[in-house]
Phi, psi and omega in degrees: 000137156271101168296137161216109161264097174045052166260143187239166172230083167250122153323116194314339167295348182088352176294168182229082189310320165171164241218101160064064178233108174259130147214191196220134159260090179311131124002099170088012178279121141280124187251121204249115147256134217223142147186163168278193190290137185100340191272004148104331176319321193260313207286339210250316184314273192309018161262330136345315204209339152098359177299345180246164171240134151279146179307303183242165163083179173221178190219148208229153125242118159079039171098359210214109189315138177260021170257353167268004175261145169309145178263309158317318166309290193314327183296311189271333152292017211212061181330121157249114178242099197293181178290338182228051145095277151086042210258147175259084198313006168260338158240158196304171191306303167336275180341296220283277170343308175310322166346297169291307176321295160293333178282358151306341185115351181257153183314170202290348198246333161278323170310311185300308169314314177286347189265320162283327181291334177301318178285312185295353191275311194272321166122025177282084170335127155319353175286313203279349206298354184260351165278158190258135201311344155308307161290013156188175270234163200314300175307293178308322192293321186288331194281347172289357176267354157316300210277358216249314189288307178297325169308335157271024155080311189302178201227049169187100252218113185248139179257075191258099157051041215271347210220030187267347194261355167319171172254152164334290146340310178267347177295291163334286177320297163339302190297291204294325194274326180281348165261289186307002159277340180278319174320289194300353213233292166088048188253173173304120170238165175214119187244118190261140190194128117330327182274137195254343163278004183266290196312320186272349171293306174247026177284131122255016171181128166305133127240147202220101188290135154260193211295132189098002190065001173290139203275165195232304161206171186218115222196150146302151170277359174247021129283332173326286207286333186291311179219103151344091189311330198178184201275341184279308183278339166318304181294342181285322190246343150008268174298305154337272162347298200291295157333266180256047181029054177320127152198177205246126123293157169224139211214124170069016185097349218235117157287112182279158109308104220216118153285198180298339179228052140063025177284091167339023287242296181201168188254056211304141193265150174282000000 
């Protein structure tokens, strides 16, 4: 489980990425943070992992403050996929996935072995492990920084804005390969997005921020999309709404998510 006890980011400038933000993150959730630029959603993810310090308050995993932890140890228990990837470009598709493994301690030959099941996972051919991140297409980088975040192992998988430079098509692909991995893995994700149709495709819960990290609501996407907290997240899901005529089926026991031509969107969980 993940804590944020009253925490805020105020800047030597006096700015405020955010301000008094508590919340609980379950065991085995994906929790989707949504806002626009400025709304505090990157800033509150990288605290997590300690690239940010909060000014005030704390962030706990399983109870146990992550400002008493080495911030490298923690880094490397802690899957991360930044928005471009962040691939090491003097190494091969391999290397950059083996990384982790090794700096864990395990050998050069068991790392490479966890870095192929890993790659093979993602949907990275054994044709490609040997090309350097310059050979290849937007989309293959990103899922080798998937596979690169998975290969340590942790049971907490953080998502910064990770598919926003993709074309559609390979985004959706992306998006559909991080649920199906949540099937298989079943770890903790904290997933960052501008997009509220990214957010309701993989949330099994929302928060959906203004400016400062203040929170607007915090919902299932079908409490979300059904009741609105206020006009503000209302206009945030609005045009969405307007745009692909949302609405919930129920096929098997299971509430869809469906667009105007009846078009999947998401799966909202009970």
């Amino acid at each position: 489980m993940i804590t944020f006890n009253s925490v805020s980011k105020i800047y030597p400038s006096g700015a405020k990425a955010v301000e008094d933000f508590s919340l609980e993150i379950s065991t085995g959730e994906t929790l989707v943070l949504v806002g626009s630029s400025g709304s505090g959603k990157t800033t509150l993810l990288r605290m997590i992992n300690r690239m940010e310090e909060p000014t005030e308050g704390q962030v706990l995993i399983n109870d146990e403050d992550v400002s008493s932890r080495d911030p490298v140890i923690l880094r490397r228990n802690i899957g991360y996929v930044p928005q471009n990837a962040g691939l090491m470009p003097h190494q091969t598709v391999l290397e950059n996935v083996a990384i982790l493994p090794i700096l864990q301690g395990y050998q050069k030959n068991e790392s490479r072995d966890k870095a192929g099941m890993y790659l093979e996972m993602v949907g990275i051919d054994q044709s490609m492990w040997k090309r350097y991140p310059t050979q290849l297409s937007g989309g293959q980088a990103q899922r080798v920084a998937v596979a690169r975040a998975l290969a340590c192992e942790g049971d907490i998988l953080l998502m910064d804005e990770p598919f926003g430079a993709v074309d559609p098509i390979v985004r959706r692909e992306l998006q559909d390969q991080v649920k199906v991995l949540k099937e298989k893995l079943d770890k903790s994700i904290v997933f960052v997005t501008h997009d509220i149709e990214e957010a309701f495709y993989l949330g099994t819960r929302i928060v959906i921020l203004k400016k400062g990290g203040e929170v607007a609501q915090v919902g299932t996407p079908q409490e979300i999309s059904e009741h609105p907290e206020d006009e503000f997240v209302s206009s945030f899901i609005g045009d969405f709404h307007h745009e692909r005529m949302l609405h919930i089926v129920n096929e098997d026991g299971r509430n869809i998510v469906v667009d105007e031509s009846d078009r999947a969107i998401g799966v909202i969980s009970e």
